[in-house]
N, C-alpha and C positions, 0 to 999 in steps of 0.2 A: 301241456306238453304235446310236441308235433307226431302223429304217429309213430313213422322214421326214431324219433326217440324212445317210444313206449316200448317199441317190437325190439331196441337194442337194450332198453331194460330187461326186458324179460328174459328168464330160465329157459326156455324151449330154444333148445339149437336149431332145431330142427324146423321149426317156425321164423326162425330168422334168418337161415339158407334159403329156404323157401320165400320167405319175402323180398328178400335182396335179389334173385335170380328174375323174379316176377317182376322187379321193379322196373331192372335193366331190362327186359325185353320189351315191357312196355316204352321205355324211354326208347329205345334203339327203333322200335317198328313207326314212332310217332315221329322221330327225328330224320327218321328215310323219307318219310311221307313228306314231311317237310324239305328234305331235298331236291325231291322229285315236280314241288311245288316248283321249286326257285328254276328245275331246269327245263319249264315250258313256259310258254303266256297263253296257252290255250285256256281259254275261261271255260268250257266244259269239262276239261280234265280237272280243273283246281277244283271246279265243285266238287266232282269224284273223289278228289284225294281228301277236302275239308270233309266230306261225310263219313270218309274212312278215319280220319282224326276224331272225329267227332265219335266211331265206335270205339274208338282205344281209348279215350278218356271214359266212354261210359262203363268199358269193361272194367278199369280201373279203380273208379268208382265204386263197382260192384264188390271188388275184390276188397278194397280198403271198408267195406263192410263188413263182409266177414273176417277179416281178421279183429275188426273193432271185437266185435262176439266174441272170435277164440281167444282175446288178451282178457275178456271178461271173464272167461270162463277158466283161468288158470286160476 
């Protein structure tokens, strides 16, 4: 089961506000970055923006770990 699933199985309202809130920001900050991508062709900036991708996925990542823990821990 996909996390996305587990966190809407679960009991905790409050952990599942919390993770839908988190989700979308992350999708919203990665999908600007991604805009901002399409509205230059400077290759120095794209780098700039891919490493900024590149932290939103790691943050995300991070995040989708701790919640791994706190569905364990219910």
């Amino acid at each position: 089961m996909e996390l996305d699933e587990r966190v809407e199985a679960c009991t905790d309202e409050e952990l599942k506000k919390e993770f839908r809130a988190r989700r979308l920001q992350c999708q919203d900050m990665f999908l600007s970055l991604v805009e901002m991508k399409r509205a230059t062709d400077r290759k120095d900036v794209w780098e700039g923006l891919a490493r900024q991708q590149q932290i939103v996925l790691d943050k995300w990542g991070e995040y989708e770990k701790e919640i791994e823990k706190r569905l364990a821990d219910l």
